[in-house]
C-alpha positions as CSV (number, residue, x, y, z in Angstrom):
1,X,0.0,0.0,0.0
2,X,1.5,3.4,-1.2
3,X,1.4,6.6,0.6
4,X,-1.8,9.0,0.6
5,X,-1.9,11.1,-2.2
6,X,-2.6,14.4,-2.1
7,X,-4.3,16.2,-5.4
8,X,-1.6,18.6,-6.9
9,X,1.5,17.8,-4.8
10,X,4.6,15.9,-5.7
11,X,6.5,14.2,-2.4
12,X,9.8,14.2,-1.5
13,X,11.1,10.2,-2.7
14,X,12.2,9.7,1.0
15,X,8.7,11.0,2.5
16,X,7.1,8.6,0.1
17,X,9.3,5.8,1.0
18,X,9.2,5.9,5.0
19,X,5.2,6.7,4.7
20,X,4.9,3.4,2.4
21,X,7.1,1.2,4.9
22,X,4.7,2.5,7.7
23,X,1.6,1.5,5.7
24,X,3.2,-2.0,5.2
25,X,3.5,-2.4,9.0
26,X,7.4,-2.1,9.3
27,X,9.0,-0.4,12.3
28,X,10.6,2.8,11.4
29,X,14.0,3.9,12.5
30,X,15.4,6.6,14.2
31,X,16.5,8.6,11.2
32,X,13.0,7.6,9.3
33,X,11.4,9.2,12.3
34,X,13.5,11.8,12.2
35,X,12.7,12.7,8.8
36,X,9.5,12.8,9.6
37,X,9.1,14.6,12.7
38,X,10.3,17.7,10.7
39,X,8.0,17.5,7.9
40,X,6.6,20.2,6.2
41,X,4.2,21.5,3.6
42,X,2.6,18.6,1.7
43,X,5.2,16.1,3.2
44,X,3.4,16.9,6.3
45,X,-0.1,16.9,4.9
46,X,0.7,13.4,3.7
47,X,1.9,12.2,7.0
48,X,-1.1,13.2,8.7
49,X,-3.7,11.5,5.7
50,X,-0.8,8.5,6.6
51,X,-1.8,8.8,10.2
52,X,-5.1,8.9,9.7
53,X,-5.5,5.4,7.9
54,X,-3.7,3.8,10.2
55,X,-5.9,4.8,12.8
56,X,-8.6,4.0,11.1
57,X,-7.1,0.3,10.2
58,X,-5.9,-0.3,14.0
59,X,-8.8,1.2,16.0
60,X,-11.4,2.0,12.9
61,X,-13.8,5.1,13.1
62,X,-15.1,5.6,17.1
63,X,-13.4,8.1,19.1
64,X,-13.7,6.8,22.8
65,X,-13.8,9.0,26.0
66,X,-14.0,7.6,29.7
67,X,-16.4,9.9,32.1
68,X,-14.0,10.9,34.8
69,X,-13.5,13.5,37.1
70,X,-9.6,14.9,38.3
71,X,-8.9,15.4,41.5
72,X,-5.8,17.6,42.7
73,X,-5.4,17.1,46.3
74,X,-2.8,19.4,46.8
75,X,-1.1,22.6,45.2
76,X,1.7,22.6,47.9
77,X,5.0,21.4,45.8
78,X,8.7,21.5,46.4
79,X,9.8,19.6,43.4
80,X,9.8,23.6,41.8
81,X,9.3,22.6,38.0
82,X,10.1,25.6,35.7
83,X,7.5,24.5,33.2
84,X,4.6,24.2,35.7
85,X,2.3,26.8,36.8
86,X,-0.2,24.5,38.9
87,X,2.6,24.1,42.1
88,X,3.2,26.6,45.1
89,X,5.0,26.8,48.2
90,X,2.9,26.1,51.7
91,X,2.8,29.6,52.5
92,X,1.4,31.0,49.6
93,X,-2.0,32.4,49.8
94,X,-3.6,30.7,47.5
95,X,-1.8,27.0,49.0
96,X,-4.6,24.5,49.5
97,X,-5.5,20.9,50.8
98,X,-8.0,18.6,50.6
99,X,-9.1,16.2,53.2
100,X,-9.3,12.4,52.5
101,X,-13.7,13.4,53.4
102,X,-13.7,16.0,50.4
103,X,-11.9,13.9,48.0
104,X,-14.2,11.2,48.5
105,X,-16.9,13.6,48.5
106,X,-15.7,14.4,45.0
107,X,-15.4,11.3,43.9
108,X,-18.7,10.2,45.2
109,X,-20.5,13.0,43.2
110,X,-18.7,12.1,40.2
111,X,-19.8,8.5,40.7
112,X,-23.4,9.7,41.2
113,X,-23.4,11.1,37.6
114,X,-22.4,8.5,35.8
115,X,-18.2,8.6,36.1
116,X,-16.5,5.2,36.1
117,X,-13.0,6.9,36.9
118,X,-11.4,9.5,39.1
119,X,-7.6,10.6,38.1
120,X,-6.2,11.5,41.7
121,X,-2.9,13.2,41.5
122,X,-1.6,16.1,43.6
123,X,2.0,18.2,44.7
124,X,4.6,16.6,46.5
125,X,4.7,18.2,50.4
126,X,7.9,18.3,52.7
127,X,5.4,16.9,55.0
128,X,3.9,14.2,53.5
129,X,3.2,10.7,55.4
130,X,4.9,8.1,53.6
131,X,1.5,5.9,53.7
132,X,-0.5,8.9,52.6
133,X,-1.0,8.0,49.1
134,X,-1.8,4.1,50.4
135,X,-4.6,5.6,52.9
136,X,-6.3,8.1,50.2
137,X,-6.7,5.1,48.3
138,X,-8.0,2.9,50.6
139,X,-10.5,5.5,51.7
140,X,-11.7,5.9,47.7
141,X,-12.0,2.4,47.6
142,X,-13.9,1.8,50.6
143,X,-16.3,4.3,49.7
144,X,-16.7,3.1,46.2
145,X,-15.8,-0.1,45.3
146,X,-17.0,0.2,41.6
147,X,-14.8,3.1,41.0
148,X,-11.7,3.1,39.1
149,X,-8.8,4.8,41.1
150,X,-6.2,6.0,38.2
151,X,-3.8,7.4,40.5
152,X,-0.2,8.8,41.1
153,X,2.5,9.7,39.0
154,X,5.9,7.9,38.5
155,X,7.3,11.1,40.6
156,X,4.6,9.9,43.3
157,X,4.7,6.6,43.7
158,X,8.7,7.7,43.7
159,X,8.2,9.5,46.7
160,X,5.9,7.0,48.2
161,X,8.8,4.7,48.0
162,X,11.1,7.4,49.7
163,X,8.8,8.0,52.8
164,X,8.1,4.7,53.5
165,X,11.3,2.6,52.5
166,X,9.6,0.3,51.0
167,X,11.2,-1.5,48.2
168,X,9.4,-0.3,44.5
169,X,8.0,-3.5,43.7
170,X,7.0,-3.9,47.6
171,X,5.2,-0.4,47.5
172,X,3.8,-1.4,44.2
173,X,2.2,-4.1,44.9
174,X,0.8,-2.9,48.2
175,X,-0.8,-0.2,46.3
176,X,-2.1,-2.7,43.7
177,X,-3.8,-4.9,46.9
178,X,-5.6,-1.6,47.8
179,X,-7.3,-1.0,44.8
180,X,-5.0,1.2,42.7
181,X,-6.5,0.0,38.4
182,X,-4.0,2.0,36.9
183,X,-1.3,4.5,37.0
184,X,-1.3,8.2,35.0
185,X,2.3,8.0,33.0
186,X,2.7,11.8,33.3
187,X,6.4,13.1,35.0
188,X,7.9,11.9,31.8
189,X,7.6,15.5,30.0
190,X,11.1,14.6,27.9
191,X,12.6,10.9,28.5
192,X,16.4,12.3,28.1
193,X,18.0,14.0,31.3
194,X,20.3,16.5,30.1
195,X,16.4,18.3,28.7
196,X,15.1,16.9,32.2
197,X,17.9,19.0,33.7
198,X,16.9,21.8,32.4
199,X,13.5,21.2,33.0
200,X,13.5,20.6,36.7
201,X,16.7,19.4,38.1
202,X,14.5,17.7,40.9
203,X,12.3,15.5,39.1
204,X,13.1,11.7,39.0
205,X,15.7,11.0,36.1
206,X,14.4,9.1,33.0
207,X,15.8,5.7,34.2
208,X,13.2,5.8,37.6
209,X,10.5,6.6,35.0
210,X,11.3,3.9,33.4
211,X,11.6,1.6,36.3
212,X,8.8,2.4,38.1
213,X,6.5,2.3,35.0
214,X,7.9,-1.4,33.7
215,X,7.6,-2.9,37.4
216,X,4.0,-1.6,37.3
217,X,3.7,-3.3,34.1
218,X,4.9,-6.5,35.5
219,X,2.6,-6.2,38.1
220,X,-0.4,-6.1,35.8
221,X,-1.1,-2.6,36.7
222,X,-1.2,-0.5,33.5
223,X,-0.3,2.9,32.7
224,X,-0.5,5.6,30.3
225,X,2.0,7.1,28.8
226,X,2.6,10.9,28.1
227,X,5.2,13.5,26.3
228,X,5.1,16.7,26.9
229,X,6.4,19.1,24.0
230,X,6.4,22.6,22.7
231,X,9.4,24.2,25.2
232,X,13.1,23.7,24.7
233,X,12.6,20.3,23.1
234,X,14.0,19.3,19.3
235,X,12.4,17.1,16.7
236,X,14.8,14.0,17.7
237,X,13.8,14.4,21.1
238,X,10.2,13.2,20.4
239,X,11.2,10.3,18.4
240,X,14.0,9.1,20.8
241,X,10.7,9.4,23.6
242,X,8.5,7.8,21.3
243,X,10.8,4.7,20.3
244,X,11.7,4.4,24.2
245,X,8.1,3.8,25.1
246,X,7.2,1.5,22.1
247,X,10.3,-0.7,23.1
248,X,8.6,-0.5,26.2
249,X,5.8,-1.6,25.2
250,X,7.0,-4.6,22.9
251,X,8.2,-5.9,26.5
252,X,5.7,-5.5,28.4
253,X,2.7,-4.5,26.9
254,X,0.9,-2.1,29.9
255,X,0.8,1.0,28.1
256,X,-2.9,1.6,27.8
257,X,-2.4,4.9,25.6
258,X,-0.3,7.5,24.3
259,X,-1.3,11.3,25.4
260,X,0.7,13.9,23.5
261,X,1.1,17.2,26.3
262,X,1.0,20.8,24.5
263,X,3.3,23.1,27.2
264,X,1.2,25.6,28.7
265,X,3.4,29.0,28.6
266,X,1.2,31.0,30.6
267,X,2.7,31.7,34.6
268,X,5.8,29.2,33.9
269,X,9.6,30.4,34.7
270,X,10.7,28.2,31.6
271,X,8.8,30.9,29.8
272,X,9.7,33.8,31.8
273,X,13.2,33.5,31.8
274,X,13.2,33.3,28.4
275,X,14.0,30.0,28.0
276,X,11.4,28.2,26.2
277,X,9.1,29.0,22.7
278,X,5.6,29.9,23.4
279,X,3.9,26.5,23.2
280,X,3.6,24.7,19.9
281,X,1.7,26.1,17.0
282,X,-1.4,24.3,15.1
283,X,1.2,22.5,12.7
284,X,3.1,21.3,15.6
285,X,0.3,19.8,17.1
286,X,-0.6,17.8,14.1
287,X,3.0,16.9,13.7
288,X,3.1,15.5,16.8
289,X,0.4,13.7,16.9
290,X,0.5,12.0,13.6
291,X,4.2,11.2,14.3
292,X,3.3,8.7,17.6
293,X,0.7,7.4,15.5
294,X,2.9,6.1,12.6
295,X,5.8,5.5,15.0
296,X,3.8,3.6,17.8
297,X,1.9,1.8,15.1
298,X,2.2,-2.1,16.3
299,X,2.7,-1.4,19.7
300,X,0.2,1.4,21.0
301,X,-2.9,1.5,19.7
302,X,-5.0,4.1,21.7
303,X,-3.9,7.8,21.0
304,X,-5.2,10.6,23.3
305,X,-5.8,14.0,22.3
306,X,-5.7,16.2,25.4
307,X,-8.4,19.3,24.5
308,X,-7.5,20.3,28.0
309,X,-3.8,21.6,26.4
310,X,-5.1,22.1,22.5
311,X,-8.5,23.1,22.9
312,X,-11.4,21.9,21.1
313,X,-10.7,23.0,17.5
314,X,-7.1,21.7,17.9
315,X,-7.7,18.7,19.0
316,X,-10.6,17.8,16.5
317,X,-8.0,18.5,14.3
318,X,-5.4,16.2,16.0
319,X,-8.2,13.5,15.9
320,X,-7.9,13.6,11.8
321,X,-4.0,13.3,12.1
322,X,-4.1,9.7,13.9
323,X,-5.7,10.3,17.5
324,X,-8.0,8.2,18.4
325,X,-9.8,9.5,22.0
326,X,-10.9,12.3,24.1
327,X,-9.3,12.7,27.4
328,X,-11.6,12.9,30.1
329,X,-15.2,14.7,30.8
330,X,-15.7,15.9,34.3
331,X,-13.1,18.2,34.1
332,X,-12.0,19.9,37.3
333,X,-8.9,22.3,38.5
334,X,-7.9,22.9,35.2
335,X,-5.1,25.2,35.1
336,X,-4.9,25.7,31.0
337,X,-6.2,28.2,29.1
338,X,-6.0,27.1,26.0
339,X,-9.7,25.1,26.2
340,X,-11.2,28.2,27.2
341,X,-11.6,26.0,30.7
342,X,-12.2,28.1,34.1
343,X,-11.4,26.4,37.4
344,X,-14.1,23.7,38.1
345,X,-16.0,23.8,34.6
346,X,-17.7,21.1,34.0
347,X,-17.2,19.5,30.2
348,X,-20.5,17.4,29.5
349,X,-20.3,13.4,27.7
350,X,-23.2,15.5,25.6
351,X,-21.3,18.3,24.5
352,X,-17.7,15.4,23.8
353,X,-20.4,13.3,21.4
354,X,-21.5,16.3,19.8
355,X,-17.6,17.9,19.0
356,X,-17.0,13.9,17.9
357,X,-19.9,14.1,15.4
358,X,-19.2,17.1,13.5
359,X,-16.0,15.5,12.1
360,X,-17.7,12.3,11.1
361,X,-16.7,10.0,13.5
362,X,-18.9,8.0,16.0
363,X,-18.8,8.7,19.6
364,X,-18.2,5.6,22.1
365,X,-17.4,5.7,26.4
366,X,-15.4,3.7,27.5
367,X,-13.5,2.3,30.5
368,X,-10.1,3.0,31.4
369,X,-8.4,0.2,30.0
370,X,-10.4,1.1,26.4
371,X,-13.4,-1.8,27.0
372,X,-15.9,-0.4,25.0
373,X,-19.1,0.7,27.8
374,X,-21.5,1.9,25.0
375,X,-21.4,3.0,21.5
376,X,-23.8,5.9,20.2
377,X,-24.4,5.6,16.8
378,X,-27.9,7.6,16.5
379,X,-27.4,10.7,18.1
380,X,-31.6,10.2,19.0
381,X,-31.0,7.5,21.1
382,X,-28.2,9.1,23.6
383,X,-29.1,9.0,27.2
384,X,-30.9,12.1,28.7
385,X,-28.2,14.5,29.8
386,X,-27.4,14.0,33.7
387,X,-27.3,16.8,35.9
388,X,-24.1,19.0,36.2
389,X,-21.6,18.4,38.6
390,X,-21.3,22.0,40.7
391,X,-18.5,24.4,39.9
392,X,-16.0,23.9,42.7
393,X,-14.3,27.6,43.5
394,X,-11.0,28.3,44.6
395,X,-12.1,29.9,47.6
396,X,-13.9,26.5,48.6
397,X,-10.1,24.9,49.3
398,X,-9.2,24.4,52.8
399,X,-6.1,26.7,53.0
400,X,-2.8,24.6,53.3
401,X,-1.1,24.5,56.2
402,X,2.2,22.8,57.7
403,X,1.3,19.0,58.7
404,X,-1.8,18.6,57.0
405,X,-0.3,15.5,55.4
């Protein structure tokens, strides 16, 4: 099978030649990726019609979406990441906490309306009990059996493993026991230290990422997996990232998805400072995202579009160049802009099937390990909308102080 053809346009004989070993199923290389990651023009317009069929051979025509709800438990961070404009010191005014009653209560009100998932993730306190993250969990859990508990970073369960001494796979598997489904594979931004370096000198190198995400694997508890791009990155950094994971994967086979991250300029020192690019630009985007497709082709199947980062137009756009789902609905303590979002908006499954429709594609929720829950081909037969989960203020945070944790 050749490459897509686009009307009018010659492509490069190399172009052509990668794109027709991708459509044949072959692995491509690093220098193949390579070539393509800086595609431009009508090179790139045929890498994303490229991307595009092999989505729709792999994982057909249904964009999925799982009903969720995030949960940030805590601002209060000293890991001091100069891309991140979510963390703040505990004395800082607007420093908050959240008791192990109000995440629940969180999570029990998503439940109530129809979420099968709660993502809980938070900062990383001084102060923090080493079994914290073991007891939020088991409180969750206890409350509601039925709900899936998608739940600390690699940098988390890193720091779990600090506090309590535990050996990894120990900690692991103790979390596993207590009801932990799966494991968000954000903290991996760039999987190459000297950018990590730059990035945040305290965040676990890309080796721990790497071992704490293939000893959850081995475990049977899956992850995701993330990149996070548009800063001081280069082209061959995302397809050195993207081969690492699918090799990864070929071992071990627990990544459920990949989820492209836009950087978020806005309120960052990395920005300030002068040291990274605004964010990526709509070509970017697509670049990126058609890219993993093609190069993860084999190994993930399940591409994320995060319309928190992109927004809505973006990532509709993203979901032609390869992607394949909607990140999650309830959305809470969003801190991008880019959506349009405001803290504690609520992001209806009514409005996600409508945005999925007016590209042509067919709307189906799912679980968080992609098990189809229900597919809604006639837009008359949805289910009634359910009533909207409350906008949670800022002002409604317990303010943060020493030894809450």
């Amino acid at each position: 099978m050749g490459p897509p053809t686009i009307p009018g346009t010659v492509l490069a004989a190399e172009v052509s030649e990668i794109l027709c070993s991708a459509a044949s199923g072959a692995e491509l290389t690093f220098e193949q990726g390579l070539v393509l990651a800086t595609a431009e023009g009508a090179e790139l317009e045929a890498l994303v019609a490229a991307a595009d069929r092999l989505r729709r051979e792999t994982v057909g025509d249904a964009v999925t979406y799982v009903v969720n709800r995030n949960i940030n438990f805590t601002n209060v961070c000293f890991v001091g990441c100069s891309f991140c404009g979510f963390g703040r010191g505990p004395g800082a005014s607007d420093a908050y906490s959240l008791s192990f009653e109000e995440v629940v209560r969180r999570a029990r009100e998503a439940w109530d309306r129809g979420a099968t998932e709660v993502c809980v993730q938070g900062g990383l306190p001084r102060d923090l009990d080493g079994f914290f993250y073991r007891d939020l969990l088991r409180a969750i859990k206890h409350a509601i059996p039925g709900m899936h508990v998608h739940a600390f970073s690699p940098m988390e369960i890193d720091y779990g493993v600090l506090k309590t001494g535990m050996p990894l796979r120990d900690y692991l598997q103790m979390m596993k026991d207590e009801g932990l489904g799966s494991i968000p594979g954000t903290a991996a931004e760039i999987l190459d230290d000297r950018v990590r370096q730059e990035l945040s000198p305290n965040k676990l190198p890309a080796a721990r990422w790497v071992e704490i995400i293939t000893t959850a694997h081995e475990l049977g508890i899956p992850t995701t997996s993330t990149m996070m791009y548009g800063h001081v990155e280069e082209p061959a950094h995302w397809v050195r990232h993207m081969l690492l994971l699918r090799a990864i994967q070929k071992r071990t086979g627990g990544f459920t998805e990949f989820v492209p991250l836009g950087f978020i300029h806005e309120n960052t020192r990395l920005y300030r400072h002068g040291g990274a690019r605004p964010g990526a630009k709509r070509e970017e985007h697509l670049r990126v995202h058609a890219l993993a497709r093609v190069l993860l082709h084999g190994a993930i199947k399940n591409l994320q579009v995060s319309w928190v980062k992109l927004g809505f137009e973006t990532s509709l756009a993203c979901l032609q160049a390869g992607a394949n789902d909607f990140s999650g609905t309830l959305m809470e303590e969003s801190i991008s802009k880019a959506a349009g979002a405001t803290f504690g908006e609520y992001v209806s499954p009514e409005e996600f099937r409508s945005r999925i429709r007016s590209i042509g594609r067919l709307p189906a929720e799912r679980t968080t390990t992609y098990k189809i829950r229900r597919l809604f081909e006639d837009p008359q037969q949805d289910p009634p909308a359910a009533a909207q989960l409350p906008v949670i203020r800022t002002d409604s945070h317990v303010t943060y102080s020493e030894g809450a944790y």
